[in-house]
C-alpha positions in Angstrom: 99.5 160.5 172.0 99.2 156.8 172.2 96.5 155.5 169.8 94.7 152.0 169.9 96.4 149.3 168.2 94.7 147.1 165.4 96.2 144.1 164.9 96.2 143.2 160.9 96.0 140.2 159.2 96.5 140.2 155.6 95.6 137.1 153.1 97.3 137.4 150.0 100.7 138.4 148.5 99.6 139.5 145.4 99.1 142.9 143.4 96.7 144.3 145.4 98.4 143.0 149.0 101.3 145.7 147.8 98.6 148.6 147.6 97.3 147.3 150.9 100.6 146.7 153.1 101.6 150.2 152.1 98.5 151.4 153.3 99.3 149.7 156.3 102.6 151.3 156.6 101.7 155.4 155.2 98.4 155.6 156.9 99.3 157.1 160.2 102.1 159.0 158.7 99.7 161.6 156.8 95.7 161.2 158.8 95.6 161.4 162.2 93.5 158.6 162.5 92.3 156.8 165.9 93.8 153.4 165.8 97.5 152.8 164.6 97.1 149.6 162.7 100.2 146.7 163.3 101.2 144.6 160.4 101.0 141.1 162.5 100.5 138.3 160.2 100.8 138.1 156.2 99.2 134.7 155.3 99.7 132.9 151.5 99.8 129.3 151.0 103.2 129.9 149.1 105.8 129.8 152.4 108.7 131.5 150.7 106.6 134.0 149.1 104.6 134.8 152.0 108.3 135.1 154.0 110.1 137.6 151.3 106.5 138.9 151.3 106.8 139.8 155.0 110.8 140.6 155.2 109.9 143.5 152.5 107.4 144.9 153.6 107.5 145.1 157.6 105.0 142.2 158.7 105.9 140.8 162.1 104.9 137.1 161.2 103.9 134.7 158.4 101.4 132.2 158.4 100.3 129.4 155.3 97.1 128.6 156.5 94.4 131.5 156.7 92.3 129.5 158.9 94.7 129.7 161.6 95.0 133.2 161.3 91.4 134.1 161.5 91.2 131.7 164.5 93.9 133.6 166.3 92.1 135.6 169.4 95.0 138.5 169.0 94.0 139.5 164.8 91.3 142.1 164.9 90.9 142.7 161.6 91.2 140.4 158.7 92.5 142.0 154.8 91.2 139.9 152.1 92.8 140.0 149.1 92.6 136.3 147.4 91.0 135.1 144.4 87.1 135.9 143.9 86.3 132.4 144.5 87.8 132.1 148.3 86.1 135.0 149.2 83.1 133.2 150.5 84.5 130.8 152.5 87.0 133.3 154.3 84.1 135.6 154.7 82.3 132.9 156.7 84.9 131.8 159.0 85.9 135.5 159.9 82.0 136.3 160.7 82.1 133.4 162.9 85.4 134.2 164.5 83.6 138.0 165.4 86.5 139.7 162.6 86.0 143.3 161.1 86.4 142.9 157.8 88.4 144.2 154.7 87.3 142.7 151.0 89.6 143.4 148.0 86.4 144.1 145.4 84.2 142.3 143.7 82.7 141.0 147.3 81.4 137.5 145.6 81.9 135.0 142.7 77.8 136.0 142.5 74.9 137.9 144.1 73.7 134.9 145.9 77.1 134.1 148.0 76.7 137.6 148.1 74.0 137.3 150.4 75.2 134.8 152.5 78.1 136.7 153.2 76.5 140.3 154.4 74.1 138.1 156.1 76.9 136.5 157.8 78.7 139.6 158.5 75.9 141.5 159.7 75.1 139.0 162.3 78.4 139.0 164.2 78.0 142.5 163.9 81.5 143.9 163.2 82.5 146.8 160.6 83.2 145.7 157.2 84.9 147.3 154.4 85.3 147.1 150.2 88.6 148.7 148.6 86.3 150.3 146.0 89.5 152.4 145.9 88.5 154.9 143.1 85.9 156.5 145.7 88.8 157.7 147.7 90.8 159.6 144.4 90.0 163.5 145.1 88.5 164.2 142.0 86.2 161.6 142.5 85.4 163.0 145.8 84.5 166.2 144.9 82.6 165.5 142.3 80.2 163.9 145.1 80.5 166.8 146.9 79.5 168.4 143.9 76.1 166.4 143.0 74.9 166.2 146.7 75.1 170.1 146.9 72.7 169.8 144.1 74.7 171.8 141.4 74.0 169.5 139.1 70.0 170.1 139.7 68.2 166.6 138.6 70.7 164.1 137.0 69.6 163.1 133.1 72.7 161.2 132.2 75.6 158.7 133.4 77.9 157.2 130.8 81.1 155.6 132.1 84.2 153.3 130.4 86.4 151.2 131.4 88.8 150.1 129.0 92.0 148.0 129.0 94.0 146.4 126.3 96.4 143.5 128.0 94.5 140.9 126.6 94.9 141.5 123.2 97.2 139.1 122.2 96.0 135.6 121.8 99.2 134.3 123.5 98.0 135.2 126.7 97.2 132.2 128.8 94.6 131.9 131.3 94.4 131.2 135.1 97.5 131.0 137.6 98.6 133.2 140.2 99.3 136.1 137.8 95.8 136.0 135.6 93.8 133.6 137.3 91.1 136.9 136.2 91.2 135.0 133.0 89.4 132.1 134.1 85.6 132.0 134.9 85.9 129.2 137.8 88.5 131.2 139.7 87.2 134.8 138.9 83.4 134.5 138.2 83.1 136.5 135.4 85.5 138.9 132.9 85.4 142.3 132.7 82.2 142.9 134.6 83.0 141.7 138.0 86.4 143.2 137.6 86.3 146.7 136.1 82.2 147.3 135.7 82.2 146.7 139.1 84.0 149.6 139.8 82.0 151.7 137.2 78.6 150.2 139.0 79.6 151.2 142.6 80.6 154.8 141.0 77.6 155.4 139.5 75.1 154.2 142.1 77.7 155.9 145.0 76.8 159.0 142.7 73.1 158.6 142.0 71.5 156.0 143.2 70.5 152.3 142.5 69.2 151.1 139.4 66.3 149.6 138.1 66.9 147.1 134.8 69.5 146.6 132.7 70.5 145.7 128.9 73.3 144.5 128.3 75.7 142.6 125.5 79.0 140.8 126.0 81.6 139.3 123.7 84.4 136.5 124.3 86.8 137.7 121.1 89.8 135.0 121.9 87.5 131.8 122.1 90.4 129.6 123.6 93.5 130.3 125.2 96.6 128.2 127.2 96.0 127.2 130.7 98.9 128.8 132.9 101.2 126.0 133.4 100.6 123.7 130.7 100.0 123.4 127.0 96.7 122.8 126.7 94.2 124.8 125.1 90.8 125.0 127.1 87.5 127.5 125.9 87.7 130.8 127.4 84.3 131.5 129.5 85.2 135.1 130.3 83.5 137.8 128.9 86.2 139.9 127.4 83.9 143.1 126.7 80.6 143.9 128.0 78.5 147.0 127.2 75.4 147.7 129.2 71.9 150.4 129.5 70.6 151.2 132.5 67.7 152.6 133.9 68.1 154.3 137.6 65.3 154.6 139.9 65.6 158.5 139.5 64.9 158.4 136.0 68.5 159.3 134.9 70.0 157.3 132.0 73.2 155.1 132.4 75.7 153.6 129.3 78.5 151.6 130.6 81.2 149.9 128.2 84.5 147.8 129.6 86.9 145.9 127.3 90.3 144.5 127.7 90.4 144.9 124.1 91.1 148.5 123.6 94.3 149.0 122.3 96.4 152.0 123.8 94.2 151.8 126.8 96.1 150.7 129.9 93.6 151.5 132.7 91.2 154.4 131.6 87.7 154.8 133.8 85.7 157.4 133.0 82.4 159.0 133.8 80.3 161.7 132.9 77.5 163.0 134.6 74.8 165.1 132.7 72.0 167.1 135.0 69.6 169.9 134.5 72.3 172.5 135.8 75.5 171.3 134.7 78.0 168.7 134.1 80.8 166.6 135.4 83.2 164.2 133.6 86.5 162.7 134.9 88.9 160.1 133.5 91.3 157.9 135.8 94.8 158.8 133.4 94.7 162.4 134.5 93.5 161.5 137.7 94.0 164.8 139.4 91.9 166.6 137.1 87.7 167.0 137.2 85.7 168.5 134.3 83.0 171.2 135.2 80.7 172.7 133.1 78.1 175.0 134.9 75.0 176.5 133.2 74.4 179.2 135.1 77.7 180.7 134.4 77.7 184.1 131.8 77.8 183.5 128.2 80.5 185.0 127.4 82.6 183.0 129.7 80.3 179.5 129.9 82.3 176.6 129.0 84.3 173.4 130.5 86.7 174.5 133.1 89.3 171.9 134.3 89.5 172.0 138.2 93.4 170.8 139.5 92.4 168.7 142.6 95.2 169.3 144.3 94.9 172.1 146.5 94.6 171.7 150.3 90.6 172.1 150.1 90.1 169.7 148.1 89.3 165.9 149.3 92.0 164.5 151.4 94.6 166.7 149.8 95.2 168.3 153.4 97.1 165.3 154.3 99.4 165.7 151.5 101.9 167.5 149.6 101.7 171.7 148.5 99.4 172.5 146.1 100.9 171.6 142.6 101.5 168.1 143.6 99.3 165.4 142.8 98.7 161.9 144.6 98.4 158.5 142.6 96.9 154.7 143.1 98.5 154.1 146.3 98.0 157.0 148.2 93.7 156.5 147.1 94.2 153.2 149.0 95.6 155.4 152.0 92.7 157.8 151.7 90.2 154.4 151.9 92.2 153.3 154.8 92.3 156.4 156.5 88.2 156.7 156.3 88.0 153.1 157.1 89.9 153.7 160.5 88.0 156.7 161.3 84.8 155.0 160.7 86.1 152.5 163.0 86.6 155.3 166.3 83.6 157.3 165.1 81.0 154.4 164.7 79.6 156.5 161.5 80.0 154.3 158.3 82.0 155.9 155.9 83.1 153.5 152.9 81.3 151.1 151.3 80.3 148.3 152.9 79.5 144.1 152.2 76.0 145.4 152.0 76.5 148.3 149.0 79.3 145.8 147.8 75.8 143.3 147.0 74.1 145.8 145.4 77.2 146.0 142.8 76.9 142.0 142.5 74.0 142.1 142.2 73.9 144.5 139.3 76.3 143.0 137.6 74.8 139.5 138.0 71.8 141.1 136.1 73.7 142.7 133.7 75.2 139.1 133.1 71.9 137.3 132.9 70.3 140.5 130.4 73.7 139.2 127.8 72.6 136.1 128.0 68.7 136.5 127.5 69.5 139.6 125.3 66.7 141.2 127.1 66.2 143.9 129.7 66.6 142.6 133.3 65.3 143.7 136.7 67.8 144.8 139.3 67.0 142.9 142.2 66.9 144.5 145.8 70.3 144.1 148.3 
């Protein structure tokens, strides 16, 4: 059956434009979703890139200047994934041009271009969507399925980590197209915008908002390189950050991040403590969700491991036999897939501009608690 077409436009050749063009490309092949999206423009101000860009991966045109692609009348939707620091502007021109949106995470460079983005966005009324991607792995999933069914009872604890180690070396330059995450003006902040973020929406995705934070953060490589050049410039990053948090619930929260942790290449965590049982899940066995369950005899009570990979599990339907797992790009698939069938259903089912804010703005607290080294409110979305 013929399906609506989508017309894409995509801004950005990097990284995560890979994980998004492939999206692009799978997503109809494995959901039977209600629009068929069309790979019509791939926009980067580099012309060659953007054109071997395109060839490889199956877009129909290529355009330098994004704001002649979000003024064209035949791009529905508009994929942004540039640099934190063009998101606002690029947010702005596609509210006025009446474009459903897609935001490559965090949404803002802080909580108050934050605002003026959703406030944008929500008045020219169109669906938006953030690639908080790690909502969309299966174990994740369920273990949402598994705290909203209330077998957890009331939630005591959330700890989570995020922990990385490619910074290590103080040879590693900052800014440029490959770690322009290095550099404060480009990216907003280190390791909180960038992997807390992810950590944040989790947890408040889980259990709800939270209430004040305390939080300490550490720069451990003082200066670095600037991409391109020889000169050494102060690095304004923060490199590790470990908060507290209080949710509205009354549940605990610890959160660490480093890209100092040797070893660690992309590990995410969480654990989540509550009156009947436990969850915990870590990103590098992805397919794999802890479960401890109090009721449970005790003669036999103790962690089981559940493999999420059998066909009643999240999303695994759409994929292989059970036995075989799914990795990073096929969660960007699954985000897709919801994203599309939020579009034909008119329900809202991924994260919007509007939960993306109430990550900023945590994390702009969290920010501002480091630097007082005091507890911090959590402002309101």
């Amino acid at each position: 059956m013929a399906k609506k077409k989508l017309n894409i436009g995509l801004i950005g050749c990097g990284f995560m434009g890979k994980a998004h063009s492939n999206a692009y490309l799978k997503v109809g092949k494995f959901f039977n979703v209600p629009y068929e999206p069309v790979m019509k423009v791939i926009c980067d101000s580099n012309a060659e890139k953007a054109r071997c860009f395109g060839d490889n991966w199956g877009w129909q045109e290529v355009e330098t200047d994004w704001r002649k692609m979000v003024a064209r009348d035949d791009i529905d939707v508009v994929d942004i994934c540039t640099p934190n620091n063009t998101h606002r502007e690029i947010v702005l021109a596609c509210a006025a041009a009446g474009k459903i949106m897609a935001l490559e995470k965090p949404l803002a460079m802080d909580a108050a271009e934050g605002r003026e983005m959703v406030a944008a966005a929500e008045k020219a009324g169109k669906p938006t969507m953030v690639w908080f991607n790690y909502r969309r792995v299966p174990a994740a999933s369920l273990a949402k399925q598994i705290i909203d069914e209330g077998k957890l009872g009331r939630i005591f604890h959330y700890r989570a980590k995020y922990l990385q180690d490619y910074t290590i070396s103080p040879d590693v330059p900052q800014g440029g197209d490959a770690l322009w995450r290095l550099d404060a003006k480009v990216a907003g902040s280190g390791v909180t915008g960038d992997l807390l973020a992810h950590s944040i929406d989790m947890a408040t995705w889980f259990i709800g908002p939270m209430a004040r934070v305390c939080a300490m953060t550490e720069t451990f490589i003082k200066e670095r390189v600037m991409a391109g050049s020889e000169k050494k410039m102060p690095v304004t990053i923060d490199d590790a950050c470990a908060f507290l948090a209080r949710f509205e619930n009354g549940a605990l929260g610890t959160f660490e991040s480093t890209r100092y942790a040797c070893g660690r290449k992309n590990q995410n965590t969480f654990e989540v403590n509550g009156e009947y049982g436990s969850l915990a899940f870590d990103l590098e066995t992805a397919h794999e969700l802890e479960y401890f369950n109090h009721a449970d005899p005790i003669s036999v009570r103790g962690w089981r491991t559940i493999q999420t990979w059998d066909s009643k599990h999240p999303y695994m339907k759409n994929w292989w036999v059970p036995g075989c797992g799914i990795g990073y790009e096929h969660w960007h698939i699954n985000a897709l897939a919801d994203f599309l069938e939020s579009l034909g259903s008119g329900k809202k089912l991924c994260p919007d501009f509007r939960d993306a804010l109430g990550t900023q703005i945590v994390c702009d607290a969290v920010l501002e608690s480091a630097k007082k080294e005091k507890w911090v409110a959590v402002a309101k979305p």
